[in-house]
C-alpha positions as CSV (number, residue, x, y, z in Angstrom):
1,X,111.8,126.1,214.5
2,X,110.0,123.2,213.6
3,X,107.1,124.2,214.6
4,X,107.4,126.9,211.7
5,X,107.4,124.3,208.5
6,X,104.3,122.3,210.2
7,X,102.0,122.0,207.6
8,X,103.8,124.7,205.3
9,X,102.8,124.4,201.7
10,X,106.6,124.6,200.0
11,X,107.8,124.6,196.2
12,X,111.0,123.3,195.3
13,X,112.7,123.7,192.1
14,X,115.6,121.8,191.2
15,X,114.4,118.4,192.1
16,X,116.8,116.0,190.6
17,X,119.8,117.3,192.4
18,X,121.9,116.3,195.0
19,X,120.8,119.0,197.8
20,X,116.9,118.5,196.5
21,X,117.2,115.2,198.1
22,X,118.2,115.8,201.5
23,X,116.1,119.4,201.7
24,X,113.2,117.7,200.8
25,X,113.5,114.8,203.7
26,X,114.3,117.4,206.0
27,X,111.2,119.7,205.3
28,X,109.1,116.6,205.3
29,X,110.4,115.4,208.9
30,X,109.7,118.7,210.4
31,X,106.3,118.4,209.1
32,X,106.2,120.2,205.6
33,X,103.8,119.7,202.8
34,X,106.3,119.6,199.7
35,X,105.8,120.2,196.1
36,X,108.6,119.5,193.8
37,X,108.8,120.8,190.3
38,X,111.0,118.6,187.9
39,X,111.5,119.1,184.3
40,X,112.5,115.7,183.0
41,X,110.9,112.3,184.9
42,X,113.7,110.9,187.4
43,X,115.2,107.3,186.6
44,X,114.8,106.6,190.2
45,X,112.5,106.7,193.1
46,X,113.9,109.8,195.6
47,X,111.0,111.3,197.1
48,X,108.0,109.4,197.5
49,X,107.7,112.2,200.4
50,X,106.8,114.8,197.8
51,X,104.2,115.7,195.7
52,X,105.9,116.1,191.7
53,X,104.8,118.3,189.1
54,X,106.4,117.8,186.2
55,X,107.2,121.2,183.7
56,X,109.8,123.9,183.2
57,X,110.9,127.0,185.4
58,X,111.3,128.7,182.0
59,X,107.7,128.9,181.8
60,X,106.2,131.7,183.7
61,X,102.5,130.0,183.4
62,X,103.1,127.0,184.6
63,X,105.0,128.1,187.7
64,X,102.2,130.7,188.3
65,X,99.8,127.6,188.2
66,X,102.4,125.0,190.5
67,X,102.7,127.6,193.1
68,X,99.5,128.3,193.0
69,X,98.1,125.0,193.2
70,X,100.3,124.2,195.8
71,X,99.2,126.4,197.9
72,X,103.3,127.6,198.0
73,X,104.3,129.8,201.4
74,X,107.7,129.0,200.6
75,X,109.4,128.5,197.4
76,X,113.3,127.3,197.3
77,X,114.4,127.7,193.8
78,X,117.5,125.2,193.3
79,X,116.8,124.9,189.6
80,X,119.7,125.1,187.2
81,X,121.8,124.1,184.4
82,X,125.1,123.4,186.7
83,X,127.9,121.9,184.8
84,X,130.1,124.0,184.2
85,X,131.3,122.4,180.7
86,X,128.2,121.7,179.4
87,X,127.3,125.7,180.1
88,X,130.6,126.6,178.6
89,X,129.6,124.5,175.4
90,X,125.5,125.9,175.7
91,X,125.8,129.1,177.1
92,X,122.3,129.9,175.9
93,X,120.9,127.1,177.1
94,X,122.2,127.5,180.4
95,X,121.3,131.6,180.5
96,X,117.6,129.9,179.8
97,X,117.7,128.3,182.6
98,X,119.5,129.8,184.8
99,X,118.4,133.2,184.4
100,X,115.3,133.4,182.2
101,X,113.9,130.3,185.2
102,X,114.5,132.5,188.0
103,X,113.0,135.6,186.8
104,X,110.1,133.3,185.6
105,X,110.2,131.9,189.3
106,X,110.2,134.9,191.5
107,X,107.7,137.1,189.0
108,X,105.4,133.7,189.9
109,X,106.3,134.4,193.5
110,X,105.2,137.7,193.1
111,X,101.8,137.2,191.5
112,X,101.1,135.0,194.5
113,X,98.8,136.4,197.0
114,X,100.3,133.6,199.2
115,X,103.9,132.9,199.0
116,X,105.8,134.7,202.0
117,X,109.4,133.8,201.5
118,X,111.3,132.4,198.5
119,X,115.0,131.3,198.5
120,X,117.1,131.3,195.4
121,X,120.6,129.3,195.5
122,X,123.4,130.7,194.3
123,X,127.5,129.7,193.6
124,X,130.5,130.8,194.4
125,X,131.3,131.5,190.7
126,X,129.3,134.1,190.3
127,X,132.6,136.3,191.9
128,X,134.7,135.3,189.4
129,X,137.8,135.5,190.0
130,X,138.7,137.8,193.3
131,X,142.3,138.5,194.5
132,X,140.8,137.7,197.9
133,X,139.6,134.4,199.1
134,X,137.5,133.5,200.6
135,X,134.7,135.2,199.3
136,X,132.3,137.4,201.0
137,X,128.9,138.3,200.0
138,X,129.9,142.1,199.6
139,X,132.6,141.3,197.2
140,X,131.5,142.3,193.2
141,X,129.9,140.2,190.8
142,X,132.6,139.5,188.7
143,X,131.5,136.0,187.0
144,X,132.1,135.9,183.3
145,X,132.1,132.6,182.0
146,X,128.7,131.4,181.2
147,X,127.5,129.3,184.5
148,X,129.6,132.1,186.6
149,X,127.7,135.0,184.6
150,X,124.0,133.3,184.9
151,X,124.4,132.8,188.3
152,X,126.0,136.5,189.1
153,X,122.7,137.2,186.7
154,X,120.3,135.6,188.8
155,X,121.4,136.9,192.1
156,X,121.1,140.7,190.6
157,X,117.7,139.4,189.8
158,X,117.3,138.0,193.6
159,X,118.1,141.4,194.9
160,X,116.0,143.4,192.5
161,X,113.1,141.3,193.3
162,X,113.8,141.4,196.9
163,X,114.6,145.0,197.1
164,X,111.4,146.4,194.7
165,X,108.9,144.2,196.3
């Protein structure tokens, strides 16, 4: 397995949270070349592992041009607006960036003549609320609340992309 992420070219999205962190070390100790996109300058140091590009998964262009001067084989999109009250008082903010990002994302993956496998994160709250716990990935979409309807929005958008091309 590690031999597979040997001097892979990989995007990450996302890179001021919490699971950013830890992917990121563990892609660069199995040997990984790691670009991570960040859309606001970190206050501290978390990745002097990792190659930053600094710009906005909302814009198309820019990701076309970080994938692509990256070199990207892998993208793992972990880019999102995630509190849930500050979606619930923005919802257009967060439908930016949570859905309008990962379309711009995986059309970028697309356009690439290089990138072989991308990987979008997801929540539980885009099921909503279910009468069955816990939840399984056949279970509806059922999210309605802002970050739960983004996220149900961007994973329809994940399987569209994944099932057209």
């Amino acid at each position: 397995m590690s031999d597979f992420w040997r001097d892979r070219s990989v995007l990450v999205t996302g890179s001021t949270g919490f699971l950013v962190g830890w992917l990121t070390a563990r892609l660069y100790k199995l040997g990984a070349e790691v670009t991570c996109v960040l859309r606001d300058r970190p206050v501290w140091k978390f990745m002097p592992v990792a190659t930053m590009v600094f710009g906005d998964v909302t814009d198309q262009a820019f990701m076309e041009r970080a994938i692509g001067e990256s070199q990207a084989r892998t993208v793992f999109h972990l880019a999102a607006q995630a509190q849930v009250c500050v979606a619930n008082q923005n919802p257009i903010s967060t439908f930016d960036t949570n859905v309008r990002g990962t379309w711009s994302v995986l059309e970028a993956c697309r356009r690439s003549p290089l990138v072989e496998q991308v990987v979008i994160s997801s929540s539980d709250k885009a099921y909503g609320d279910q009468p069955r716990l816990p939840y399984t990935e056949d279970m509806p979409l059922l999210g309605v609340h802002p970050y739960d309807a983004s996220k149900a929005c961007a994973d329809r958008l994940a399987q569209c992309y994944a099932s057209q091309w």
